[in-house]
PyMOL Python script that loads the backbone (N, CA, C, O; Angstrom):
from pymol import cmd

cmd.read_pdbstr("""\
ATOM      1  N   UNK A   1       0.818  -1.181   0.000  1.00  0.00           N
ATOM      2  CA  UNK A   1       0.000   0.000   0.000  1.00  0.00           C
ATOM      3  C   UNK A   1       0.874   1.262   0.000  1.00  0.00           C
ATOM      4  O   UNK A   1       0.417   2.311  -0.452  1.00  0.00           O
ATOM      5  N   UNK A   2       2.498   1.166   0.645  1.00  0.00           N
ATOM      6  CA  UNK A   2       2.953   2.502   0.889  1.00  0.00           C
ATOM      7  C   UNK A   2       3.838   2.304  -0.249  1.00  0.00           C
ATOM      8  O   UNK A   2       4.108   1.163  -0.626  1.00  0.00           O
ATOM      9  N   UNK A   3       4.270   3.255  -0.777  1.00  0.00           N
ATOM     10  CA  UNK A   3       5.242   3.383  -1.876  1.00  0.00           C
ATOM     11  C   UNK A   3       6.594   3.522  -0.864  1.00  0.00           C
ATOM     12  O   UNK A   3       7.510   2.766  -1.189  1.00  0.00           O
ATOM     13  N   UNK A   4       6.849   4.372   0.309  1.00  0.00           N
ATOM     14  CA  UNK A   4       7.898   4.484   0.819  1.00  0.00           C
ATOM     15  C   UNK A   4       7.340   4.516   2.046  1.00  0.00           C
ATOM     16  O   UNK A   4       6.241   5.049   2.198  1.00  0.00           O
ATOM     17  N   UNK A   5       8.071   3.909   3.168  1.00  0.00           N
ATOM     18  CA  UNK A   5       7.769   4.177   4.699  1.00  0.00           C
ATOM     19  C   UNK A   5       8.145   5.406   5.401  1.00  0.00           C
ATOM     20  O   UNK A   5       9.086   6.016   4.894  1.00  0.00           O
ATOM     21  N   UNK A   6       7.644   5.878   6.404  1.00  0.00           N
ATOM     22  CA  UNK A   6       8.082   6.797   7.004  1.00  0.00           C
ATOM     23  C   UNK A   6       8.008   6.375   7.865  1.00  0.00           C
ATOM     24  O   UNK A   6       7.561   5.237   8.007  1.00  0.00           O
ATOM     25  N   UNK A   7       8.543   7.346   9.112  1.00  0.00           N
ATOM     26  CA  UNK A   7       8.550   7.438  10.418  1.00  0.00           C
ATOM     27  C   UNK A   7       8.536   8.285  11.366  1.00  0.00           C
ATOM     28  O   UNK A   7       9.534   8.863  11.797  1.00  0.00           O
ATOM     29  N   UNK A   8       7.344   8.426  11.780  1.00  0.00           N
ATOM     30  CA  UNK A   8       6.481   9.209  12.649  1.00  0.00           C
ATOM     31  C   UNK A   8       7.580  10.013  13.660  1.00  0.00           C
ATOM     32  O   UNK A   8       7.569  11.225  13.877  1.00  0.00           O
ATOM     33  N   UNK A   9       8.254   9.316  14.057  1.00  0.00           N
ATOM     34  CA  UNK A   9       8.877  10.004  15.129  1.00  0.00           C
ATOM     35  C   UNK A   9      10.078  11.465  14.881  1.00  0.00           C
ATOM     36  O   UNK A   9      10.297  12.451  15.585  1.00  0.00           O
ATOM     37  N   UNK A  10      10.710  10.967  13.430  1.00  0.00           N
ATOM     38  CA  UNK A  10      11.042  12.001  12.623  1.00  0.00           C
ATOM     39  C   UNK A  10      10.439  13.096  11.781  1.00  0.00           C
ATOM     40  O   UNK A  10      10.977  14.048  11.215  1.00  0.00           O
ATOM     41  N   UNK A  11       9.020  12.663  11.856  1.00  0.00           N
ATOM     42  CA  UNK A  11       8.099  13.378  11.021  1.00  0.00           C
ATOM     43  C   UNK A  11       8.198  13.195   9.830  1.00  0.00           C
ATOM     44  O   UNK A  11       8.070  14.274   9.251  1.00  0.00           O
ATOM     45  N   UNK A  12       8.380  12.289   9.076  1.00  0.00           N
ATOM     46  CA  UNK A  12       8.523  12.034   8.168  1.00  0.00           C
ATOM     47  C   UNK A  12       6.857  11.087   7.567  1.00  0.00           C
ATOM     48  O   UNK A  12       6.607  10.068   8.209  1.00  0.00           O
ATOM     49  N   UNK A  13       6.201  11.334   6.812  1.00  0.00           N
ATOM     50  CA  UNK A  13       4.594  10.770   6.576  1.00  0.00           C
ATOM     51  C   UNK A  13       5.201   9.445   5.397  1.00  0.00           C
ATOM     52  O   UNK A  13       6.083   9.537   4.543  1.00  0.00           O
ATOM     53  N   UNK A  14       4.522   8.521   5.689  1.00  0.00           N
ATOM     54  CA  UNK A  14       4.822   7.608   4.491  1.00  0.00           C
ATOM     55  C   UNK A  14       3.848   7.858   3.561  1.00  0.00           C
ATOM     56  O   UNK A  14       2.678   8.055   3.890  1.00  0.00           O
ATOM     57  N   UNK A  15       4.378   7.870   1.990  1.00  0.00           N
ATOM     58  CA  UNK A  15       3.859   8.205   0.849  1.00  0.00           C
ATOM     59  C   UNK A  15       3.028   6.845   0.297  1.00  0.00           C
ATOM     60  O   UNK A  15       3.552   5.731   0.269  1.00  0.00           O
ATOM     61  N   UNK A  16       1.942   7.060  -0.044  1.00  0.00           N
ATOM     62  CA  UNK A  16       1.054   6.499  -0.666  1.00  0.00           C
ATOM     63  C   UNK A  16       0.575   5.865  -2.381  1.00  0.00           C
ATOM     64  O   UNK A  16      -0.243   6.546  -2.999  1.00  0.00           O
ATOM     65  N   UNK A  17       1.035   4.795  -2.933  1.00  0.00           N
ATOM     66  CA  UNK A  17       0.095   5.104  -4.176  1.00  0.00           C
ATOM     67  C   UNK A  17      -1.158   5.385  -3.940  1.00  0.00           C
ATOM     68  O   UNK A  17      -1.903   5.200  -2.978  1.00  0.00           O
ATOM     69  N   UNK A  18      -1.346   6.175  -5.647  1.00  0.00           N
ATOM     70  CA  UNK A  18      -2.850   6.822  -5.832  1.00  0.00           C
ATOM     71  C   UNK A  18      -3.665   5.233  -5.983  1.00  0.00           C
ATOM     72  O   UNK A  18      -4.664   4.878  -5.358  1.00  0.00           O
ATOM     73  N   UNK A  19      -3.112   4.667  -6.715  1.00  0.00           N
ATOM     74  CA  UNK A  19      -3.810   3.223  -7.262  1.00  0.00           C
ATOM     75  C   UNK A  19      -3.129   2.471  -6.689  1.00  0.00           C
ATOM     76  O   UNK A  19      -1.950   2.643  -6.380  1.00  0.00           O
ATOM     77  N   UNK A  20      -4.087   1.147  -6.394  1.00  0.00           N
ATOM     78  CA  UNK A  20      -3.412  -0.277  -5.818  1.00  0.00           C
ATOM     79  C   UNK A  20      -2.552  -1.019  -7.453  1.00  0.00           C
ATOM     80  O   UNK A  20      -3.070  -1.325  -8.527  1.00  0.00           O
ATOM     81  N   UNK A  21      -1.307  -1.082  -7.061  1.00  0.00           N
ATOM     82  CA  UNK A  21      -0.128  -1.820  -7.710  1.00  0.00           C
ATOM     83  C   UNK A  21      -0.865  -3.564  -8.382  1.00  0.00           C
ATOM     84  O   UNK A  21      -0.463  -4.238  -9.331  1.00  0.00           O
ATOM     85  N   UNK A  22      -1.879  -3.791  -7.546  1.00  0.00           N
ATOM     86  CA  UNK A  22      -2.236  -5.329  -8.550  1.00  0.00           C
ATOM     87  C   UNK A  22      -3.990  -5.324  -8.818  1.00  0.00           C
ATOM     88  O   UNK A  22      -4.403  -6.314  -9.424  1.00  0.00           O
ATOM     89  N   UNK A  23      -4.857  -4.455  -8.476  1.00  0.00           N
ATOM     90  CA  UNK A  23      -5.798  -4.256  -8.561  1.00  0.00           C
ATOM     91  C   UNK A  23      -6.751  -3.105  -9.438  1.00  0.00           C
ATOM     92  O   UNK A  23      -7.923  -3.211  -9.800  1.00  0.00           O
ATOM     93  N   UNK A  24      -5.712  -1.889  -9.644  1.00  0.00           N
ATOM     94  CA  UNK A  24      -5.988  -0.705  -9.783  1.00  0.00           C
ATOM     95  C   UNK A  24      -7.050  -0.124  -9.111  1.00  0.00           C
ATOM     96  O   UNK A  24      -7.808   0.753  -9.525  1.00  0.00           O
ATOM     97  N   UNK A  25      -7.042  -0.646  -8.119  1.00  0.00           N
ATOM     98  CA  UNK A  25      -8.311   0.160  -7.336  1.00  0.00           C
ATOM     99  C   UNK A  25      -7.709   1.619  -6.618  1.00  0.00           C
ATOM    100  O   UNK A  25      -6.591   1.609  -6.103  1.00  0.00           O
ATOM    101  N   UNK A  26      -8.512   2.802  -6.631  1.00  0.00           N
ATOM    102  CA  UNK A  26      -8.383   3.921  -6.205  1.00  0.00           C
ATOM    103  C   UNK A  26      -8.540   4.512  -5.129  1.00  0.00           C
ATOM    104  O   UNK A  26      -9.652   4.890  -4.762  1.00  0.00           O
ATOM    105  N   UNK A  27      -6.940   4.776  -4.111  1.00  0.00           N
ATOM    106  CA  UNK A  27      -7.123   4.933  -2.841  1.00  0.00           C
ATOM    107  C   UNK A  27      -7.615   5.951  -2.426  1.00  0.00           C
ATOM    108  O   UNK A  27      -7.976   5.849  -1.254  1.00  0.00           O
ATOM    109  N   UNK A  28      -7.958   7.794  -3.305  1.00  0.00           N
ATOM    110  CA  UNK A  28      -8.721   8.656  -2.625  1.00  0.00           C
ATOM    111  C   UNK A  28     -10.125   8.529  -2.511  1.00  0.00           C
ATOM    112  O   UNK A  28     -10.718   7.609  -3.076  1.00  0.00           O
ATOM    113  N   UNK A  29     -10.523   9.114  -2.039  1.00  0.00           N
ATOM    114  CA  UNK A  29     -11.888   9.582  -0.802  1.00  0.00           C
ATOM    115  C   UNK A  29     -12.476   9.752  -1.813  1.00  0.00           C
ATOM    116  O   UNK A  29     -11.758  10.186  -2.714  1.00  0.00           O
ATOM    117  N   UNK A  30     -14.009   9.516  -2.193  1.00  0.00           N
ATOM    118  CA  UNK A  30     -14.916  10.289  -3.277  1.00  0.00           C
ATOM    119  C   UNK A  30     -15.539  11.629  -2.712  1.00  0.00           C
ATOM    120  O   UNK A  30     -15.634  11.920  -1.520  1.00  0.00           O
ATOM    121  N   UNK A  31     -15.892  12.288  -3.652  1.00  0.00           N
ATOM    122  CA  UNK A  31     -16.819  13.479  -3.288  1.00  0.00           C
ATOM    123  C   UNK A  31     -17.709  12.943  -1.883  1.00  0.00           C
ATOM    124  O   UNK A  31     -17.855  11.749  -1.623  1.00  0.00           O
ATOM    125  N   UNK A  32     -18.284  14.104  -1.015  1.00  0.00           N
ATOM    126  CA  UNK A  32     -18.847  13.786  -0.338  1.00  0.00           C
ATOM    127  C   UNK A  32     -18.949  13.030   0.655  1.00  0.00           C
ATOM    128  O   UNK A  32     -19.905  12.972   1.429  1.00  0.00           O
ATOM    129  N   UNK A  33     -17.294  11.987   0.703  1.00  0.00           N
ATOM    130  CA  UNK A  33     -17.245  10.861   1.475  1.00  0.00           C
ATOM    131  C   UNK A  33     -17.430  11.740   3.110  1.00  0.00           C
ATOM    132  O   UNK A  33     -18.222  11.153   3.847  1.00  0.00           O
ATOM    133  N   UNK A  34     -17.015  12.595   3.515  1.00  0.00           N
ATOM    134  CA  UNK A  34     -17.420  12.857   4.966  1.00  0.00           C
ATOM    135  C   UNK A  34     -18.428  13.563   5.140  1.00  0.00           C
ATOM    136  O   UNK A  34     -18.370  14.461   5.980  1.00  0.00           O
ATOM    137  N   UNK A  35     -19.631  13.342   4.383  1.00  0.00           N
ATOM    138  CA  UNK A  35     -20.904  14.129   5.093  1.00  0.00           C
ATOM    139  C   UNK A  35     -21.584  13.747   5.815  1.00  0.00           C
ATOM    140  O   UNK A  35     -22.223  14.443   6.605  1.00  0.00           O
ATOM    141  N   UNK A  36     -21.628  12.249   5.707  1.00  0.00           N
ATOM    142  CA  UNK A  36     -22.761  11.538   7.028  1.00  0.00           C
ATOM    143  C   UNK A  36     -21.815  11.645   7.925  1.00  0.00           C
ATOM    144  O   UNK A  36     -22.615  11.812   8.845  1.00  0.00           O
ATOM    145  N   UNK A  37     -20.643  11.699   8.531  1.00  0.00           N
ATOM    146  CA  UNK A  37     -20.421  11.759   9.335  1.00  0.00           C
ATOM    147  C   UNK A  37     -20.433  13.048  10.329  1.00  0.00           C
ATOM    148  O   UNK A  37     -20.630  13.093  11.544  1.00  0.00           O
ATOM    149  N   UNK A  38     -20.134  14.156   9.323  1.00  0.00           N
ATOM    150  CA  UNK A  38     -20.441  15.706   9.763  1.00  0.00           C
ATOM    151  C   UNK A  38     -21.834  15.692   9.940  1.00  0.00           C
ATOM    152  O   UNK A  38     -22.069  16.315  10.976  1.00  0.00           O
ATOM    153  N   UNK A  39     -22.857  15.286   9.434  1.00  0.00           N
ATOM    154  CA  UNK A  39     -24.149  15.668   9.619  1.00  0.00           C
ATOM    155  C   UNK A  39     -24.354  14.680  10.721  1.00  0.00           C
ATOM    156  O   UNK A  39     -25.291  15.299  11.226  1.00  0.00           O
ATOM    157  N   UNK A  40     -24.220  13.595  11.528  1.00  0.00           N
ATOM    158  CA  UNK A  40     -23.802  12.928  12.766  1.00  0.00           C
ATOM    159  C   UNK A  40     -23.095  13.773  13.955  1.00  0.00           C
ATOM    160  O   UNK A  40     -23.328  13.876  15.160  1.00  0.00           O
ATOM    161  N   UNK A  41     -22.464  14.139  13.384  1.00  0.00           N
ATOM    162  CA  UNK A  41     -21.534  14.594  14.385  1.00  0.00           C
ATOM    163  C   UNK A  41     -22.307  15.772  14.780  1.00  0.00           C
ATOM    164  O   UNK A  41     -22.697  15.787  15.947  1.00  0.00           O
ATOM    165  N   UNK A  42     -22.650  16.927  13.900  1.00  0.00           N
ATOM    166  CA  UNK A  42     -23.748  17.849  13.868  1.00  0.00           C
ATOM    167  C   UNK A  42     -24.711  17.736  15.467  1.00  0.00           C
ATOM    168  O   UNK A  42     -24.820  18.237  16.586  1.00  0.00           O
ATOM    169  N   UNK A  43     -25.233  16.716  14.585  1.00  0.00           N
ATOM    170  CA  UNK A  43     -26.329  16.457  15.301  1.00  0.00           C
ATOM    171  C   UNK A  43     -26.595  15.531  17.023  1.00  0.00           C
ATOM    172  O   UNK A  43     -27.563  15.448  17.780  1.00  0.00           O
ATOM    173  N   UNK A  44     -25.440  15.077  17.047  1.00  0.00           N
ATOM    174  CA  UNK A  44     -24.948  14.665  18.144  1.00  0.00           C
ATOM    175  C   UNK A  44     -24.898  15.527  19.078  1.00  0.00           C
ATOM    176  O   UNK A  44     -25.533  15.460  20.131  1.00  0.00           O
ATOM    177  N   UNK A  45     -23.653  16.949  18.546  1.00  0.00           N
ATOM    178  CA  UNK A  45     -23.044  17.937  19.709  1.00  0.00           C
ATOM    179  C   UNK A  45     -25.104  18.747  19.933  1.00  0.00           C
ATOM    180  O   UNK A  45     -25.684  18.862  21.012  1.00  0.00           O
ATOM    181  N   UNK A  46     -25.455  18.983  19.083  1.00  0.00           N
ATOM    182  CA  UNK A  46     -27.067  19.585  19.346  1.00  0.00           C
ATOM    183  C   UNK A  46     -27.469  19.194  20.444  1.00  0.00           C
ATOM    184  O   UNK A  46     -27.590  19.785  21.517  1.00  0.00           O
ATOM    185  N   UNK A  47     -27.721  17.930  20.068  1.00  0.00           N
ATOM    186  CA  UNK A  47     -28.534  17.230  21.119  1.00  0.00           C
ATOM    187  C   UNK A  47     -27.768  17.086  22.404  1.00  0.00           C
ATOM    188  O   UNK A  47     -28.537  16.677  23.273  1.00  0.00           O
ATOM    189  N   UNK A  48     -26.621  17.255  22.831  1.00  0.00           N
ATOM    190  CA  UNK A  48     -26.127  17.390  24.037  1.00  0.00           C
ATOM    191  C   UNK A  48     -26.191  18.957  24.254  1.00  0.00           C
ATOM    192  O   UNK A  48     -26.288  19.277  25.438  1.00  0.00           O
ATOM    193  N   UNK A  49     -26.163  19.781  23.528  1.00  0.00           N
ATOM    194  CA  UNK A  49     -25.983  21.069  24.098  1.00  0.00           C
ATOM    195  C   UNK A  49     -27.972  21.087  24.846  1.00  0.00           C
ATOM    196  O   UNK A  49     -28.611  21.498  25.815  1.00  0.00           O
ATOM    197  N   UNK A  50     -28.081  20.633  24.067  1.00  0.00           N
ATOM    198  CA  UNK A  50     -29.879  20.829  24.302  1.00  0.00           C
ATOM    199  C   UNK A  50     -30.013  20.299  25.684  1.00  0.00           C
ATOM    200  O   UNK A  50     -30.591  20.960  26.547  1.00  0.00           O
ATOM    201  N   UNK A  51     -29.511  19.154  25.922  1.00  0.00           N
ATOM    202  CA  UNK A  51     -29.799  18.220  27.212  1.00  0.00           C
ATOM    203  C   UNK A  51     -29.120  19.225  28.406  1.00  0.00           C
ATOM    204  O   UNK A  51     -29.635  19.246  29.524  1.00  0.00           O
ATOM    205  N   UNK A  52     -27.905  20.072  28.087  1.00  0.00           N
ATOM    206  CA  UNK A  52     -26.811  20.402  29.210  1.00  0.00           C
ATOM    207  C   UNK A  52     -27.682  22.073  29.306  1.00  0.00           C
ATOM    208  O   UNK A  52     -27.641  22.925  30.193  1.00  0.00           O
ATOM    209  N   UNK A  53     -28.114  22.055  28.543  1.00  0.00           N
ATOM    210  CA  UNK A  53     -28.869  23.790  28.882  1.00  0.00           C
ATOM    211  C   UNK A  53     -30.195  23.209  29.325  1.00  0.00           C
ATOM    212  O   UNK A  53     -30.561  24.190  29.973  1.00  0.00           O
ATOM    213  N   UNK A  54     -30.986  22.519  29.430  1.00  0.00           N
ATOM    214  CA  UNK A  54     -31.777  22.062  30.286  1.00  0.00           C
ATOM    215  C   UNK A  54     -31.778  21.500  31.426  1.00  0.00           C
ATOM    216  O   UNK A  54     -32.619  21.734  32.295  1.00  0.00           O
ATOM    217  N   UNK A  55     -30.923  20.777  31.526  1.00  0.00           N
ATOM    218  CA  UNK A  55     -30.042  20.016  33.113  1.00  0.00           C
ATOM    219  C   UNK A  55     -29.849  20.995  34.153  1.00  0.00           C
ATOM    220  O   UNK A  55     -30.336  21.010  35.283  1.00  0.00           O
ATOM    221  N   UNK A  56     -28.714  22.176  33.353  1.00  0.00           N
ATOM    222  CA  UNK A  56     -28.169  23.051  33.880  1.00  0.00           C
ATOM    223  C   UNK A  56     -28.550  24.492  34.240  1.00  0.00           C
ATOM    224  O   UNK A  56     -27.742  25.218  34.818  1.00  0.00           O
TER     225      UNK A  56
END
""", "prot")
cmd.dss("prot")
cmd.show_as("cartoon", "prot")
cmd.util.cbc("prot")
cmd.orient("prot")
């Protein structure tokens, strides 16, 4: 998966192919890939602020 290793402790990030080497499958993110989670997450912190201003 890594084209070159790195190591964290030097700061150094290990580099990535874009495509898998025997599959060609495509390792970036599609459009949109983090919206259910923002709209989760959203809606999560709400609903606790809602509960802690009523509690409190």
């Amino acid at each position: 998966m890594f084209k070159k290793g790195g190591n964290l402790l030097m700061l150094n990030i290990p580099k990535m192919h874009k495509n898998c080497p025997l599959c060609s499958y495509t390792f970036e993110r599609e459009t949109g890939f983090f919206f259910g989670a923002m709209f989760v997450s959203y809606a999560l912190a709400a609903a606790l602020m809602i509960i802690c201003l009523i509690i409190f």
